[in-house]
N, C-alpha and C positions, 0 to 999 in steps of 0.2 A: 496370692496376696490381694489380688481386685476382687476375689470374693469373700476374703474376710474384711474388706474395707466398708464392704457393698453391705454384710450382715449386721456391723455395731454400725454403720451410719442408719440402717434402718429399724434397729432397735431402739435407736435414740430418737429417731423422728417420730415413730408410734408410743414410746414413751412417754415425750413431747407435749404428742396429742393430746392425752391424759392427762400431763401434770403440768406443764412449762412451755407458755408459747416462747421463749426465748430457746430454747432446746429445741424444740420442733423448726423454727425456720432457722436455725445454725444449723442442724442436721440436713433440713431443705436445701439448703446453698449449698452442701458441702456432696450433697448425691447430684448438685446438677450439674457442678461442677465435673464430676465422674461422668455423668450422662455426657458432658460434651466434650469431653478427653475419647471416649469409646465413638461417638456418633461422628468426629474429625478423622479418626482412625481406622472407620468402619468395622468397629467390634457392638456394635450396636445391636441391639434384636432390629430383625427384617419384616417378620410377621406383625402389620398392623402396628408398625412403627409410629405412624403420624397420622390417630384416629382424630377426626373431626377438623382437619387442619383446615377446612374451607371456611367455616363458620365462628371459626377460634380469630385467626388471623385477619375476618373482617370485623367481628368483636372487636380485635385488642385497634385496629385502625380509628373506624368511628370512636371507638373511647380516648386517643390520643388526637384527634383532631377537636372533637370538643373539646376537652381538656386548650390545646393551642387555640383556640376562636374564643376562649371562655373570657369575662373580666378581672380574672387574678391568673392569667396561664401560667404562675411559674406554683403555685398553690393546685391551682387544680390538676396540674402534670404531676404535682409529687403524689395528690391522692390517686389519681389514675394509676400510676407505676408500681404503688404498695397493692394494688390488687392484682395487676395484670401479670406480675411478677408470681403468684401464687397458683400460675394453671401451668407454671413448670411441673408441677408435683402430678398432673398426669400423665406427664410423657417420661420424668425419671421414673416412675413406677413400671408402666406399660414397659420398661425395659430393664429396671431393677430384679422385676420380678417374671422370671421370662417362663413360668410354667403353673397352670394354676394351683400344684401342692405348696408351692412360694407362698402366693397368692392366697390359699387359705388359711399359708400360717400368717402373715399380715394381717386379715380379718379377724384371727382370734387375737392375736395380737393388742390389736384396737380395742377390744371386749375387753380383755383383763384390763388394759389402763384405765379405762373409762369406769369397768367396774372401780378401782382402784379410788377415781372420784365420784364416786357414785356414794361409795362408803361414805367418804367424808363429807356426801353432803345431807346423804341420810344421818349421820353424826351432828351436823350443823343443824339442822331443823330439831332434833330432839332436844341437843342443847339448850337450843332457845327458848324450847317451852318448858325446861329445867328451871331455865336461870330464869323468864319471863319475859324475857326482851331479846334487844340483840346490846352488845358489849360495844364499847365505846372504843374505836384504835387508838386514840392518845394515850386512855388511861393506862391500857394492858397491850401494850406495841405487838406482841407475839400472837398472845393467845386473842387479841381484840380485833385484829385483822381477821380470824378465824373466824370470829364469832359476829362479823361486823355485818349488820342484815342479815341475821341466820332466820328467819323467818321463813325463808325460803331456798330451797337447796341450788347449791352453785357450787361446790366443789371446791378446787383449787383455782377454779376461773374467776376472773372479776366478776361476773354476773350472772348470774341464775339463768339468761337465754342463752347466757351458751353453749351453758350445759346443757342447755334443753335440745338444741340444735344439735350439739354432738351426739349427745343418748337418740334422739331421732333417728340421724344418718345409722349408726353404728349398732345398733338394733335390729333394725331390718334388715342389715348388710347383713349380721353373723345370723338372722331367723334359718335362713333355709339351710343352713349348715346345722341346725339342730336335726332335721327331718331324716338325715341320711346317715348313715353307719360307713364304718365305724366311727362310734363319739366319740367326743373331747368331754368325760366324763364331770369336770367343773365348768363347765357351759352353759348349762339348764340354770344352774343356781346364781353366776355372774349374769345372767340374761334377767333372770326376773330381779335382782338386786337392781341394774338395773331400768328395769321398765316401774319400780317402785322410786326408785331416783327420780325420774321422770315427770311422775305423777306430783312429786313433791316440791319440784320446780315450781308449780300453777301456772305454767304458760299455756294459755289455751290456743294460740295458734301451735303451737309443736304438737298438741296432743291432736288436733285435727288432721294436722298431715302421715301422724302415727296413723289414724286410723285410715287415712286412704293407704298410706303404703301395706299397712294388714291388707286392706281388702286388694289392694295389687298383685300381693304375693297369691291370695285364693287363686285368682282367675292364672296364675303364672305359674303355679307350681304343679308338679306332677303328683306329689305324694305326698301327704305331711301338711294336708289341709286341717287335719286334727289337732295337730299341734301349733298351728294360724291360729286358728281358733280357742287354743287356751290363750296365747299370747293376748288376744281381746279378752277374754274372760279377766285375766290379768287387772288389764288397765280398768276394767268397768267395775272387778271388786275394790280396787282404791279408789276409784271415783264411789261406791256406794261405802265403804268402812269407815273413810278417813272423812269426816264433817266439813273440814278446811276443802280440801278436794271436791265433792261435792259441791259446797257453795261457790267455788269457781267453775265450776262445770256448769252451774244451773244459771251462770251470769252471762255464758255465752249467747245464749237465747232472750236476754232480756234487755230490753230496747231504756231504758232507765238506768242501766249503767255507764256511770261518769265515764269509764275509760273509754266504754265503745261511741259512748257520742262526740268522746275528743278526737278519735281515730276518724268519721263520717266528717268530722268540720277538719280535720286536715288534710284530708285525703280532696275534698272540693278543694280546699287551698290548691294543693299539689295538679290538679287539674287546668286548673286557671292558669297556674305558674306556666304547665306544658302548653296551654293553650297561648300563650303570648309568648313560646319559645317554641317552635313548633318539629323544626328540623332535628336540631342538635343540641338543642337543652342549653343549659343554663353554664355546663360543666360540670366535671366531677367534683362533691366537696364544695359544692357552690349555696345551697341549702340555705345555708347557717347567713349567709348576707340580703338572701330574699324573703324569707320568709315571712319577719314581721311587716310585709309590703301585704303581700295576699294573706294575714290572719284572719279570721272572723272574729267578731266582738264575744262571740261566745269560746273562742278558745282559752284550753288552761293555760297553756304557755304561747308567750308572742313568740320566742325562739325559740330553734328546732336544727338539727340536723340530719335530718332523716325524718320519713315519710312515715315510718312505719307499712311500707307496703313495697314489694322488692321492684314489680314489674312497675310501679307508678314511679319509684324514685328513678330507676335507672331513664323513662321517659321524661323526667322533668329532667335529668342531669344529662341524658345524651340525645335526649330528641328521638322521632320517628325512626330515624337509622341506627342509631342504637340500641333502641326494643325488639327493631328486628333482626339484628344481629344475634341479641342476646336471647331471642324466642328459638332463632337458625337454632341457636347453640345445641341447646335444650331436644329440640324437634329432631335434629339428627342424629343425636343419642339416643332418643327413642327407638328410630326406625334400623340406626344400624343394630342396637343390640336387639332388637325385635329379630332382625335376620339372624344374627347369631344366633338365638335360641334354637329358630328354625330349622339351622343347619345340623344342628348336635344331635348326634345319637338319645336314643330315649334311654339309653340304659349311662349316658355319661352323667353322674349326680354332681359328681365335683362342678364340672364346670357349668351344668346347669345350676347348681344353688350360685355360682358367681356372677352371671349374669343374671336370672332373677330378685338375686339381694342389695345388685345392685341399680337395677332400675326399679327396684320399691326404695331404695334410699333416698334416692335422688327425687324421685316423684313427690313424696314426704315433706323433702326441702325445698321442695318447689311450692305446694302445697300451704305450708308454713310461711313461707316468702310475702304472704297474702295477705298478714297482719304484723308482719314486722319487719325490716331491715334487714334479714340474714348473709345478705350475702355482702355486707360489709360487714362482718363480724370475721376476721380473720383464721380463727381457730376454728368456724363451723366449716370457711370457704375450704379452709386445704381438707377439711376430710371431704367434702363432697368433691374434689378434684382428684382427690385421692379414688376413692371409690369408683368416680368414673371409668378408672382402668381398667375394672373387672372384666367386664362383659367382652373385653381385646384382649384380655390373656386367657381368658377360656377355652379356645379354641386349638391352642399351640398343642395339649397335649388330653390324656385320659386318663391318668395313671390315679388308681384309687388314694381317697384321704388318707392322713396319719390316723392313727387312734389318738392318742391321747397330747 
């Protein structure tokens, strides 16, 4: 019975992923729930139970001590708790899924929903240049929410970054599982569907941390550097096909672009702000009441909730002790799944593509975190929390992938 509980709660959380942040964190609460019925019980996985718990638990501290030192602490505590509440979803997994053939069917998993919005956002962006515009949601309730800024692909998400943040992590998570046999013969074609999703977003920080997680998985994978390598060919033929794509690609680079010189004038804002906050920030969720204090005369907007920059917000909201809480975090996931690779047989693929897929995910979103906000974006956090798991359940077993 607790493992058909454990199956549609986690069908419905990667579903979720895909289509419904209201389904993904019901599903979320309803496996941690499980997790701590089994963990009181001691039916818990033992193997790598409680990865990264030093640098999680001084994380989740410094960020509830800001939060109480902050000047709206019962405000800043509720946004603190709506994130910190979200790195459950690496310790229900790490024991949800207690052997990596689980674990790779969760990755593909992830690929089909995200394909699933991927479609609809590759649909949304044609639309738009059908109909010419994007559709108004007062006029057509249904179909205008659909079509509401179809200009650029966002799925079923509110926003177009977060799709982009999800196809990011979930991309690079399912690549090295392309490399190795036996396939999951609709894989190839959900993968470039897509990394073409992706492209159509125009977020050029997600597309930049695409390409460092490409070039992460080169240096990390054993086999299947070929098929890394069309995956870039991929993205740089939509960057050179699609005109719209192109023209955001070539804005990266150009110092004359409005948006990148408002991101430079907020980003000194958010500087200053850290600098007259030095220890422990301002608080979580605290942004949006300082900011037009440190504007420049040249910024587009006097208000702001976000930095646009993940490692600068988290330093203006939690201070010195909380960048390096949240750098621990990061740094130690590095280094343990780095040994984990180490340790695995050269002939184990399954669980080497789990831990290579997913410290290029992660990398990616770290990567990406550089020009925007992502890690307050809910639906990108639980997949990157999610993902974390990988490179800890690798190890537990060998047993070759499903085919299909």
């Amino acid at each position: 019975m607790d493992r058909l509980v454990r199956d549609v709660l986690l069908g419905a959380f990667v579903l979720g992923l895909g289509v419904s942040i209201t389904l993904s964190e019901t599903a979320l609460a309803l496996l941690a729930v499980r997790w701590l019925v089994r963990v009181l019980t001691g039916r818990a996985e033992r193997v790598n139970r409680w990865p990264l718990a030093l640098p999680v638990l001084a994380w989740i501290a410094v960020s509830l001590l800001a939060a109480a030192l902050s000047p709206h602490p019962g405000e800043s505590l509720t946004v603190a708790s709506k994130g910190l509440l979200l790195i459950v979803a690496l310790y229900v997994l790490v024991d949800a899924l207690p052997k990596p053939v689980p674990a790779e069917r969760f990755v593909a998993g992830l690929l089909a929903a995200v394909t699933i919005a991927s479609l609809a956002g590759i649909a949304q962006v044609g639309a738009c240049a059908v109909l010419g515009g994007s559709m108004s949601p007062p006029t057509t309730p249904v179909i205008g929410r659909y079509l509401w800024k179809c200009h650029r692909a966002r799925g079923f998400y509110s926003i177009y970054m977060t799709l982009a943040g999800v196809l990011n992590l979930v991309l690079l998570a399912a690549l090295p599982r392309l490399t190795i046999a036996p396939r999951r013969r609709w894989m190839p074609f959900a993968w470039v569907v897509g990394a073409l999703a992706l492209a159509l977003t125009y977020v050029r920080g997600a597309w930049l941390g695409f390409l460092v997680g490409l070039g992460a998985l080169v240096g990390l994978v054993r086999r299947g550097r070929l098929l890394v390598a069309v995956g870039l060919l991929v993205l740089i033929a939509a960057v050179l096909l699609v005109p719209a794509v192109r023209r955001r690609a070539e804005s990266i680079a150009d110092p004359a672009d409005p948006t990148a010189r408002d991101r430079w004038s907020m980003w000194r804002s958010g500087v200053a702000i850290a600098r007259d906050h030095p220890l422990l920030g301002i608080g979580p969720g605290q942004v949006k009441h300082v900011y037009r204090l440190y504007a420049e005369a040249e910024a587009l907007q006097r208000s702001r909730g976000h930095l646009h920059n993940t490692p600068l917000q988290i330093l203006v909201e939690r201070g010195a002790l909380g960048l390096a809480a949240w750098l621990a975090v990061y740094a130690t996931f590095f280094v343990q799944s780095a040994g984990i690779l180490r340790r695995l047989p050269p002939d184990a693929a399954l669980p080497r593509a789990l831990v290579t897929g997913g410290m290029a995910a992660i990398a990616a979103f770290l990567v990406a975190g550089l020009t925007e906000y992502n890690f307050g974006d809910s639906e990108v956090v639980m997949v990157a929390w999610s993902l974390m798991s990988l490179p800890f359940i690798a190890p537990r077993d060998t047993t070759p992938p499903p085919r299909f």
